[in-house]
N, C-alpha and C positions, 0 to 999 in steps of 0.2 A: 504494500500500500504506500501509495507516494505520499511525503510529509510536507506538506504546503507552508508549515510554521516558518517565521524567520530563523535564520542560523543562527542569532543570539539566543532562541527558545532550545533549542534543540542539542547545543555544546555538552558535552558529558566529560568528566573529569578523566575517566578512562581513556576516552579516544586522543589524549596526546602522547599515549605510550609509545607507537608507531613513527614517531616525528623525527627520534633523534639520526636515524638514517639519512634523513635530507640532507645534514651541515654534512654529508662527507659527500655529497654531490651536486645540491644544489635543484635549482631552478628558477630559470631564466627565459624570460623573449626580447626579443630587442626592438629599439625605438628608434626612430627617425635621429639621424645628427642632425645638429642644429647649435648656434651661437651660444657663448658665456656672459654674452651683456647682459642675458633675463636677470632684474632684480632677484636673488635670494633671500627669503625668509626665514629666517629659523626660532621655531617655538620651542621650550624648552617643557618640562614635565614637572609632576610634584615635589615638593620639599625644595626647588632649585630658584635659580636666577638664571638670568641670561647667559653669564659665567660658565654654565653648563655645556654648553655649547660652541666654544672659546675651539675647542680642538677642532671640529667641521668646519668654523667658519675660517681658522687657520688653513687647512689643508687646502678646502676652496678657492682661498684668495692665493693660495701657496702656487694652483693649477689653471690661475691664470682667470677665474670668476672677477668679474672689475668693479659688479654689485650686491656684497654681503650685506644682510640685515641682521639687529638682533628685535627680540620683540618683547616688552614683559609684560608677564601675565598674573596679579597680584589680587589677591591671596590665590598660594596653591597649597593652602597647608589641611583640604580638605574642607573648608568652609563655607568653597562656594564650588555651587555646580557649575556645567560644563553650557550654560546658553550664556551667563553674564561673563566667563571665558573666552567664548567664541565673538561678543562683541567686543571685549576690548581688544582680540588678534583684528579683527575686520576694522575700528577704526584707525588701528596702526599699520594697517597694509594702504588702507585708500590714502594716507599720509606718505605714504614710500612709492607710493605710485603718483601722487600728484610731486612729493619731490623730485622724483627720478624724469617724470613724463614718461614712464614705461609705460604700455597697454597692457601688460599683462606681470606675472610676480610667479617664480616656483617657490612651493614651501616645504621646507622640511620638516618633519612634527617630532617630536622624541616623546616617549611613555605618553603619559596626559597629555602635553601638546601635540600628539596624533592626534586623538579623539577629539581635541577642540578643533585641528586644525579639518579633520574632516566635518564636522559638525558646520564649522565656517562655510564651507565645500558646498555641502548639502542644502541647508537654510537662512545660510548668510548671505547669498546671492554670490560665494567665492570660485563657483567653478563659472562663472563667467567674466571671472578675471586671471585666473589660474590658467598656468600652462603645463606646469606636473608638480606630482604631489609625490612626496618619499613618506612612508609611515615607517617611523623605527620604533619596533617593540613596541606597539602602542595597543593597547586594552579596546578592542574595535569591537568587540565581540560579549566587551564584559572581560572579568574575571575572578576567581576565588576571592582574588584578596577584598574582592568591591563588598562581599558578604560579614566585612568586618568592619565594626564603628569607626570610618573615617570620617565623622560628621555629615553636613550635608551631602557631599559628593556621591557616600556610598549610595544613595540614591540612584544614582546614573549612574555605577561603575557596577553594578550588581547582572550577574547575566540576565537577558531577557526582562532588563528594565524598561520602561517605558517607552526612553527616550531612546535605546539602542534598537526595539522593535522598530520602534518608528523611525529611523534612519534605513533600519534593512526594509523596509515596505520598497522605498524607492525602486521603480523599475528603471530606471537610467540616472543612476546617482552622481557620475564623474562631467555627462555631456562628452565637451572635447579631451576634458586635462588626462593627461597620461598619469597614472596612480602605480607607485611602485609599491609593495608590502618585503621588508626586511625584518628576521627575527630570529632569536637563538632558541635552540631545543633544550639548551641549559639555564633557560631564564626561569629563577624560581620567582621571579614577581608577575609575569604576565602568564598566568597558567585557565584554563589548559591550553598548550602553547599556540593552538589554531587559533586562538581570538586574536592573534596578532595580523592573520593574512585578510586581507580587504577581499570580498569578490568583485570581479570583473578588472584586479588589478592587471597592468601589463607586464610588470616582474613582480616574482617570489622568486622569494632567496634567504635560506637558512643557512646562515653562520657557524663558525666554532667558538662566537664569542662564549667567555666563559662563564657571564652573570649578565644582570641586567646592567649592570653602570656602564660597560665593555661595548652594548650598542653603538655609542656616541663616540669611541675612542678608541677601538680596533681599527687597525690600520687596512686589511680586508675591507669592513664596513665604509671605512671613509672612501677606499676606491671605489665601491659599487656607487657608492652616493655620486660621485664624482661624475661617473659613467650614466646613471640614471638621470642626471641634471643636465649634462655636456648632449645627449642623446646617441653617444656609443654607442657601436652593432656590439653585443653580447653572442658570439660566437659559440656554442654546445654541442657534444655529443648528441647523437640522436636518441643514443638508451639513456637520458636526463630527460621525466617527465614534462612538460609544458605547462605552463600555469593553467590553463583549461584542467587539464589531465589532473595537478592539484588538486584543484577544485574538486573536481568529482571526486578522487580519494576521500579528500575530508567528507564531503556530503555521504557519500557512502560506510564509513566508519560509524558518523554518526548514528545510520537509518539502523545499522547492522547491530549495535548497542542498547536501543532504544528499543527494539523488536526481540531483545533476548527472553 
């Protein structure tokens, strides 16, 4: 029987047993090349500052990017949910794009700043200003740890929350922007470790990072970023599944757990 619920309804703790196999292969599709002038964005996660972020925005500017941003997003110490979030990313982005005169902005999201930054995406009017989106490690999906009192936020960070069903309803959530999803199989903060992959992203790509802080500052992670931003052909074996092919794993895991 097919399961119509959103993927945030339906994640089972179980089904990220199978995940750790990816980080020693991967997967990949590639994206059109295209210029380093696009403004970059970088959202930063909980507990952090823009600080956090210090090492991407080095590497980037290191590889030749000529418009880094940083963004802060203030309080993240769980106090406030992920819509007063998402407007203060959206009126620092219309400010970095009316400074730059760019028409368009790539963003990078890290942990929470994924989820705001897609959140932005979806009901911020930002994929009609977005030209790709990087999610690292970022709670898309929900996560365990959302089921523990982090004040208001657990609210939203809870699987099959409200606000996460209502994101998965979307039948065309990105438009044009190209969405890449990056995550480790060893990340004990965003579990189970498939709420980290967006559907209908254009890359997935599992890491050896070693934890969740390692997202943002594996030297690995920073080149894919680099690659995902720049619009690098990502070149693969053919026995490395394709993000479609992903997808369906995960969705089939789940049906197959769910029906035991």
């Amino acid at each position: 029987m097919d399961d119509r619920r959103p993927l945030s309804a339906r994640l089972d703790r179980r089904s990220s047993l199978w995940l750790p196999c990816l980080a020693a292969l991967g997967c990949r599709r590639g994206i059109p090349t295209d210029g380093r002038d696009t403004p970059v964005v970088l959202a930063h996660g909980m507990f952090a500052d823009r600080s956090a972020m210090n090492p991407i925005a080095s590497h980037l500017r290191q590889q030749g990017f000529t418009s880094v941003h940083f963004v802060d997003l203030s309080p993240v110490d769980g106090t406030t949910r992920v819509a007063p979030l998402a407007a203060q990313l959206d009126t620092q982005i219309r400010a970095i794009l009316a400074r730059t005169a760019a028409p368009k902005v790539d963003v990078v999201g890290y942990s929470l700043g994924a989820l705001v930054a897609r959140y932005w995406l979806q009901r911020s009017g930002g994929k009609l200003v977005a030209r790709r989106f990087v999610s690292l490690a970022g709670p898309q999906h929900g996560a365990l740890g959302g089921v523990l009192p982090v004040r208001e936020l657990a609210r939203d960070l809870r699987p099959a929350s409200d606000l996460l069903i209502d994101l998965d309803r979307d039948r065309d959530p990105w438009g044009s922007v190209e969405v890449a999803s990056f995550f480790s199989p060893f990340d004990v903060v965003i579990l189970p470790t498939e709420t980290a992959i967006l559907q209908r992203s254009r890359v997935i790509h599992a890491f050896l990072a070693p934890s969740h802080h390692h997202m943002s500052t594996d030297a690995h992670v920073l080149r894919a970023i680099e690659s995902a931003l720049s619009g690098s052909s990502m070149t693969i074996p053919r026995t490395i599944p394709t993000a479609r092919q992903l997808e369906e794993r995960v969705e089939r895991a789940i049906r197959e757990r769910l029906h035991r």
